[in-house]
C-alpha positions as CSV (number, residue, x, y, z in Angstrom):
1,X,81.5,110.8,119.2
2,X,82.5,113.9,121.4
3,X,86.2,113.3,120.5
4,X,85.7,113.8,117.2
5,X,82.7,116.4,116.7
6,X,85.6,119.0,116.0
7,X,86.3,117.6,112.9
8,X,84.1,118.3,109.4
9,X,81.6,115.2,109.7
10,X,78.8,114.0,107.2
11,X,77.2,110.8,108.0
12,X,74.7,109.0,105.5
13,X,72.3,106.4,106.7
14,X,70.4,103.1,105.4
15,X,68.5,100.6,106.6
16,X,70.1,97.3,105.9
17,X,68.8,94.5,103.8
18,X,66.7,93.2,106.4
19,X,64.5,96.4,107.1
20,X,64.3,96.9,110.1
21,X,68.1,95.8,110.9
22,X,70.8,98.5,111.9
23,X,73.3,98.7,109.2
24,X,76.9,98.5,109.6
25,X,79.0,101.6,109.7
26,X,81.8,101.8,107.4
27,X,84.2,105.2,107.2
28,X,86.1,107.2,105.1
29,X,89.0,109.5,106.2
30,X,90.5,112.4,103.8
31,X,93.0,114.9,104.3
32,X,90.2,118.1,103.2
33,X,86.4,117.8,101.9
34,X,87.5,121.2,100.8
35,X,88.1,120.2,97.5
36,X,86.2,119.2,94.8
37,X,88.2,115.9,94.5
38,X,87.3,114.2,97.7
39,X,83.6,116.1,97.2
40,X,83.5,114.1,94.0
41,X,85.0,110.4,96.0
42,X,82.2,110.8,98.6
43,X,79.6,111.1,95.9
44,X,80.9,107.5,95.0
45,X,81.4,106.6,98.3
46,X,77.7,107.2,99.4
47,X,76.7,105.3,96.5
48,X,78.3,102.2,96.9
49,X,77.3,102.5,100.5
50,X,73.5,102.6,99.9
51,X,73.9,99.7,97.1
52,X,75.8,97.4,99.9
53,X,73.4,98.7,102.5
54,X,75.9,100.5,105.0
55,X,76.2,103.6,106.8
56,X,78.5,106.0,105.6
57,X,80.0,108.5,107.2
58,X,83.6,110.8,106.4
59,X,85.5,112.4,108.0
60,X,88.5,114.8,107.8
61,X,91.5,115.2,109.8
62,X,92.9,118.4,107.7
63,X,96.1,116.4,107.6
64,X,96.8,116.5,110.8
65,X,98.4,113.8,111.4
66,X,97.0,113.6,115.7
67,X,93.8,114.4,114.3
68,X,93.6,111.2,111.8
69,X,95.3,108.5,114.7
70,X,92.0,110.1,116.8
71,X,89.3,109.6,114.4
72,X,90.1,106.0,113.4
73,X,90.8,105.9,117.7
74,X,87.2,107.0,118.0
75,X,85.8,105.3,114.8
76,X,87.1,101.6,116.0
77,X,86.1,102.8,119.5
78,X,82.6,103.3,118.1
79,X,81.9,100.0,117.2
80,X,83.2,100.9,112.9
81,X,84.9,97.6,111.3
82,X,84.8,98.5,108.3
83,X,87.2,101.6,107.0
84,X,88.9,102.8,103.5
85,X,90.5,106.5,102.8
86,X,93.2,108.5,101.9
87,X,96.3,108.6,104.0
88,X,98.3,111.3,103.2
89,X,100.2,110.8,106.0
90,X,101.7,107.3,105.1
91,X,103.5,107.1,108.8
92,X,100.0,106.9,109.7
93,X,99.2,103.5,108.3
94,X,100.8,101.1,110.7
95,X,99.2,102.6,114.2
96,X,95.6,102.4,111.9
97,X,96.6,98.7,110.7
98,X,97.5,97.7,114.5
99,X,94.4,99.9,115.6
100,X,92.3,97.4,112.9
101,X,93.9,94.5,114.2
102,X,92.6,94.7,117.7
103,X,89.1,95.2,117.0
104,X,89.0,92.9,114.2
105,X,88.2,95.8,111.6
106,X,89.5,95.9,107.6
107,X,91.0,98.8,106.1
108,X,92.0,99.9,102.4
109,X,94.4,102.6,102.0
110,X,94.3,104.5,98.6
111,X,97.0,106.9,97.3
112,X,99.9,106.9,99.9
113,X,102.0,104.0,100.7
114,X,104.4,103.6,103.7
115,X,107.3,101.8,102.2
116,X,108.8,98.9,103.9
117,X,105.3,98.1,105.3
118,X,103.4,95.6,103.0
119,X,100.1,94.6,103.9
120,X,101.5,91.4,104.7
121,X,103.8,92.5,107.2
122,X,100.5,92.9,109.0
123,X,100.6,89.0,109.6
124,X,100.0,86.5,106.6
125,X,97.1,85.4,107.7
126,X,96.0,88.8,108.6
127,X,93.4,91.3,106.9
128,X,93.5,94.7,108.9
129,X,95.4,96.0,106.0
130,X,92.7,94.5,103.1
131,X,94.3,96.2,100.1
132,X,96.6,99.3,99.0
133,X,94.8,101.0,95.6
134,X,96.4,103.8,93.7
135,X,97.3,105.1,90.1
136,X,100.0,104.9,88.3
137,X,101.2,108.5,88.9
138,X,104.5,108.0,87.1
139,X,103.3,106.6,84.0
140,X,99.9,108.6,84.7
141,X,102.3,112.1,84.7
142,X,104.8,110.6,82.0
143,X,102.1,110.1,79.9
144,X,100.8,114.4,80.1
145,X,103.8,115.6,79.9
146,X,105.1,114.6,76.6
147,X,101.7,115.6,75.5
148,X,102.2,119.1,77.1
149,X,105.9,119.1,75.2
150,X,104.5,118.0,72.0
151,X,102.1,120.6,72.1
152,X,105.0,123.7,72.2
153,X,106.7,121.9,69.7
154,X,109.0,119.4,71.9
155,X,111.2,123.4,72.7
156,X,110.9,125.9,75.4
157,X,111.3,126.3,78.6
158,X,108.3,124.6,81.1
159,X,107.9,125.6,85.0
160,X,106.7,122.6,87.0
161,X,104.3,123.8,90.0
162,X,104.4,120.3,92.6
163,X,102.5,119.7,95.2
164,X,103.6,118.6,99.1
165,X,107.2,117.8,98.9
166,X,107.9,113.9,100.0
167,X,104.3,112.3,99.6
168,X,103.6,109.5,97.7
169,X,101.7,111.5,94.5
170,X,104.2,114.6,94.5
171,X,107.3,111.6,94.3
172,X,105.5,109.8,91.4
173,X,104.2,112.4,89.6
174,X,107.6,114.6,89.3
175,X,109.2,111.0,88.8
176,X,107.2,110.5,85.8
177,X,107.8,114.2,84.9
178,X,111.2,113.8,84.7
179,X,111.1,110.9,82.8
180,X,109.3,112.2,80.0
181,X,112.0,115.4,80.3
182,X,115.1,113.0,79.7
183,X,113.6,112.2,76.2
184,X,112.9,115.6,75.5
185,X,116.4,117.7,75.0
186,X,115.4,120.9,73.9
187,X,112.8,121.4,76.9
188,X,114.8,123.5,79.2
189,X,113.1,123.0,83.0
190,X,112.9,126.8,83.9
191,X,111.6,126.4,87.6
192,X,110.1,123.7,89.9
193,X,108.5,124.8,93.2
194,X,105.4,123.7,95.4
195,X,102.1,124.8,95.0
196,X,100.8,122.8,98.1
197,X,98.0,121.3,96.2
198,X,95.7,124.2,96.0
199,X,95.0,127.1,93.8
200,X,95.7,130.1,96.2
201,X,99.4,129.0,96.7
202,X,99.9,127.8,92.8
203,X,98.4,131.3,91.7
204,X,101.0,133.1,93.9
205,X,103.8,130.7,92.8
206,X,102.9,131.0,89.0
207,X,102.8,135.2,89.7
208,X,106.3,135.4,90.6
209,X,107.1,132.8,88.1
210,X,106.2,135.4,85.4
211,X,107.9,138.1,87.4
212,X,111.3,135.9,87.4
213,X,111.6,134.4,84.0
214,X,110.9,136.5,80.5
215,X,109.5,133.5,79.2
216,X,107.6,130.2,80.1
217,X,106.2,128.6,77.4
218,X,104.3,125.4,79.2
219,X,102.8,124.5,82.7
220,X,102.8,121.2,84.3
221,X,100.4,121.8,87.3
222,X,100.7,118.9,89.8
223,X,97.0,118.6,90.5
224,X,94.1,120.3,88.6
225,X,93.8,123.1,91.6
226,X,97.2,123.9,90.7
227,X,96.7,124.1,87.2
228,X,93.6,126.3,87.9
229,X,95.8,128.5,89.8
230,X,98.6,128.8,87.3
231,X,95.9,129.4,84.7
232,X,94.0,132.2,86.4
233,X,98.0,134.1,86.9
234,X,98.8,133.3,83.1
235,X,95.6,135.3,82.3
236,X,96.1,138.0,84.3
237,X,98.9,138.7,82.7
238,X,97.5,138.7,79.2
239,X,98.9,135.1,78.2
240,X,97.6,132.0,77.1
241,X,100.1,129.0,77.0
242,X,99.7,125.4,77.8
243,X,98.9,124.3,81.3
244,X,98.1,120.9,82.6
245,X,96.8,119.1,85.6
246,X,95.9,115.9,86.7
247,X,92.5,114.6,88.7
248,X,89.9,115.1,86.2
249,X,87.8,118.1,88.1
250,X,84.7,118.9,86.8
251,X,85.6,122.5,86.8
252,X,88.8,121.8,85.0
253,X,86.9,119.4,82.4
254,X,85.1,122.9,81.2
255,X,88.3,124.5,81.0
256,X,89.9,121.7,78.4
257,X,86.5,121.9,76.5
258,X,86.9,125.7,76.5
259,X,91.1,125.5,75.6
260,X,91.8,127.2,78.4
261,X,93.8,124.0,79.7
262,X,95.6,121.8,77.6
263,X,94.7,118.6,79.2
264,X,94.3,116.8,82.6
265,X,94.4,112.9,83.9
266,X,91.1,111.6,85.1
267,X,91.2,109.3,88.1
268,X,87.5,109.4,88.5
269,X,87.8,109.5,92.6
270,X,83.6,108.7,92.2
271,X,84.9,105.1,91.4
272,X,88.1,105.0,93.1
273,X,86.0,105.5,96.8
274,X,83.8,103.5,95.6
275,X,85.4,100.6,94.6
276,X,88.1,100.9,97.8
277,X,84.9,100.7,99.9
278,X,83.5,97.6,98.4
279,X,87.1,96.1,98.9
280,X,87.2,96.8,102.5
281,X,83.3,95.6,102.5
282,X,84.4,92.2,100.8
283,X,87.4,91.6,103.0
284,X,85.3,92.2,106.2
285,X,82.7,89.5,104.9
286,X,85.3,86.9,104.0
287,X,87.4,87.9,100.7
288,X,90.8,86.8,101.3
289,X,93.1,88.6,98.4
290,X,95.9,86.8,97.5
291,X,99.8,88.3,98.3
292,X,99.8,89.7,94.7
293,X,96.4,91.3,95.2
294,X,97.3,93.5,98.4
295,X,98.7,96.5,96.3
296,X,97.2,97.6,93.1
297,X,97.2,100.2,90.7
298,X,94.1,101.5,88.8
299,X,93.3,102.9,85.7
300,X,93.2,106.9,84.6
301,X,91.8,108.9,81.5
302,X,94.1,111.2,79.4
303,X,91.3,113.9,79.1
304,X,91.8,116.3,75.6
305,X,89.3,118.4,73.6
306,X,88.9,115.3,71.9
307,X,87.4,113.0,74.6
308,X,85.8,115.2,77.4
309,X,82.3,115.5,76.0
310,X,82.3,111.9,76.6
311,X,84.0,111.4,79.9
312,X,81.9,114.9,81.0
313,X,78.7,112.8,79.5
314,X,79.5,109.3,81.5
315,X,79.6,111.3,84.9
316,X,76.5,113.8,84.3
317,X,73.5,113.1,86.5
318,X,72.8,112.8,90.3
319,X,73.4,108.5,89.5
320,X,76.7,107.0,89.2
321,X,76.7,105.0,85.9
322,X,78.9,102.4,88.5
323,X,76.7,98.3,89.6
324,X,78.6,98.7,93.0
325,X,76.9,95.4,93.6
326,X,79.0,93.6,90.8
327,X,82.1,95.2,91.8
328,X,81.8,92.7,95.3
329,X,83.8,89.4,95.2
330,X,81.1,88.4,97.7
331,X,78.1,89.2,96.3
332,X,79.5,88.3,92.9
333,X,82.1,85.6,92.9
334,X,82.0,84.6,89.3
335,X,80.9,87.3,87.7
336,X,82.6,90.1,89.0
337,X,83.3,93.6,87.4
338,X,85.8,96.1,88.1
339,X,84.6,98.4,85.7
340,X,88.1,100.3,85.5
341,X,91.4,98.7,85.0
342,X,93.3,97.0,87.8
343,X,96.5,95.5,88.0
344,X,99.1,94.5,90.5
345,X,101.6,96.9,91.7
346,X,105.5,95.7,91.3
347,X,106.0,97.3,94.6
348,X,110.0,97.0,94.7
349,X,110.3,99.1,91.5
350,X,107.4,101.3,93.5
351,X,108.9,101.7,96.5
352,X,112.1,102.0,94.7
353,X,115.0,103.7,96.9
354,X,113.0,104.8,99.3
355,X,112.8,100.9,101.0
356,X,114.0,100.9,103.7
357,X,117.7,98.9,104.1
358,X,117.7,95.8,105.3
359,X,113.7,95.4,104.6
360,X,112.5,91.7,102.7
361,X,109.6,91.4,100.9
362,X,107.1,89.1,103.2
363,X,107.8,85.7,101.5
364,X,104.4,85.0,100.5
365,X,104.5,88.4,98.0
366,X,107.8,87.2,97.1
367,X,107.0,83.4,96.6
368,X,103.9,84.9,94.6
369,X,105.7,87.4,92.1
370,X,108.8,85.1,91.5
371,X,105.6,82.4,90.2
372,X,104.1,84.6,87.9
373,X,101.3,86.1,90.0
374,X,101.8,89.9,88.4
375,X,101.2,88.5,84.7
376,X,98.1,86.3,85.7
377,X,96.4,88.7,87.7
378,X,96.6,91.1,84.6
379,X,95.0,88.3,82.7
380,X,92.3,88.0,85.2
381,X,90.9,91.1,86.0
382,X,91.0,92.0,83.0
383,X,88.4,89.3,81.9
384,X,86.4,91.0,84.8
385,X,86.4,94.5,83.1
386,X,83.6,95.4,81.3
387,X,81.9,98.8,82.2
388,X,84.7,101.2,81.1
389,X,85.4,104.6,82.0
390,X,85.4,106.1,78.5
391,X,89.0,106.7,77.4
């Protein structure tokens, strides 16, 4: 544990189901616990945890990408089987699959892809690399924004603050951006620079912003920190205008209840860590998703005035309104409950161009799609989707 005792480390312990016994370890690895986002996915995390009777424990590598490669290193070193996190450096993800492989360890990857590297192409028969989750951030962003350009009107001119140019969520979200701009022909796209994910930079950006242009009449923040930031320059100056986000922040849920932001996408990360650990927890005890299953998407919230005393009401309390237990495949083979939406992931149109030439689909993904797997896996989680996340 020396390695890794430079790196921010919170560890949660419970005894397993037998009493006395040692429970297993499991990990999570995030870019920051900095944030409220990934404060709010180890809330769910530890939850789940202490329902399936683990140890949990996670970690930050700050992005680095060194520092991540030497905590999973350590982590599988250690004796952990059992990981899930956010990879927000995608290259990352084969060296921590081949890392899993050896020791016989599972691991679910949430948010960043690495394109041309399926969880197949782990081995067919392999399940290092359990499952890849993450939202639909172009229909997720597609969605906000024509509800930011309906809301000046469908005119003006809109600055777009992004977030880390070339990962997975700043792609998709400015993909669905631009998609809702195409149908919108008297929005004029005034400025689009990065606010690196975080309110300090956003703020700065969204200062010289207002220096450069005499008017901006919308904000599409990337995340809510940068939405937060662009808000808190748009006041200084004496203005109030639109501004969006998307994560669904506490913080920013006060400011849509007050008006003060226009709206922002819920991805409830309390359920999204928690449901990626269970995941990773089934696969290590014998869950073997099918080729169709090994990349999904899952369900947001379009959070207005109108719905955030509800969604605010559904997360209030120390207690997760979430039965981690029925979540598990294992523990619950028949009557299993997502309690959000999942669906498979058409992962050509998601990779898109950035697939790599010359790459094939592994031919049990292909075999699977080509018989209908996307449509009936709809069907069936679906039927296993009861507690909702109020929409």
């Amino acid at each position: 544990m020396r390695r890794i005792s430079t790196y921010l480390f919170a560890t949660v312990a419970f005894l397993g189901a037998a009493g006395n016994a040692i429970a297993e370890d499991v990990l999570s690895e995030v870019s920051t616990l900095e944030n409220e986002y990934f404060n709010n996915w180890s809330q769910g995390a530890e939850q789940a945890a202490k329902a399936l009777g683990l140890n949990y424990r996670i970690l930050s590598g700050k992005g680095d990408a060194a520092k991540q490669i030497e905590i999973y290193e350590a982590q599988f070193g250690a004796g952990v089987r059992i990981t899930f996190g956010e990879n927000l450096v995608a290259a990352n993800i084969k060296p921590i699959v081949e890392m899993a492989k050896k020791v016989g360890a599972v691991h679910v990857a949430v948010w960043e892809s690495l394109p041309g590297f399926h969880p197949l192409d782990a081995g067919p028969d392999n399940y290092a690399f359990a499952t890849f989750f993450s939202p639909d951030d172009v229909e997720n962003s597609y969605r906000i924004a024509k509800l930011l350009f309906d809301k000046i009107g469908g005119k003006g001119s809109v600055a777009h603050i992004t977030g880390f140019p070339g990962v997975d969520a700043d792609i998709s979200r400015t993909a669905g951006f631009d998609k809702a701009l195409a149908e919108y022909p008297n929005i004029k796209l005034v400025a689009r620079q990065p606010g690196k994910w975080n309110q300090v930079d956003a703020r700065k950006v969204m200062e010289d912003l207002l220096v450069a242009h005499s008017t901006i009449d919308a904000v599409f923040g990337q995340n809510d920190s940068i939405a937060l930031g662009a808000m808190q320059a748009v006041e200084d100056a004496g203005m109030h205008i639109p501004i969006v986000g998307l994560d669904g922040n506490r913080e920013t849920l006060k400011l849509v209840k007050e008006g003060r932001i226009l709206a922002t996408m819920g991805f409830t990360p309390q359920w999204q860590a928690g449901y990626a650990l269970v995941r990773a927890y089934d696969v290590a005890k014998g869950f073997k998703p099918s080729p169709c299953e090994r990349m999904m998407y899952t369900g947001a919230t379009l959070i207005t005035a109108q719905n955030v005393d509800k969604y605010q009401a559904f997360l209030a309390g120390e207690k997760l309104p979430f039965d981690w237990r029925k979540m598990s495949r294992v523990l619950h083979p028949n009557d299993w409950d997502a309690q959000n939406y999942v669906w498979p992931i058409d992962v050509k149109t998601y990779w898109g161009a950035r697939t790599p030439a010359g790459y094939k689909f592994p031919k049990a993904y292909q075999d699977a799609v080509d018989g209908g797997c996307v449509d009936q896996l709809k069907a069936e989680y679906n039927s296993h989707h009861h507690q909702r996340i109020p929409e």
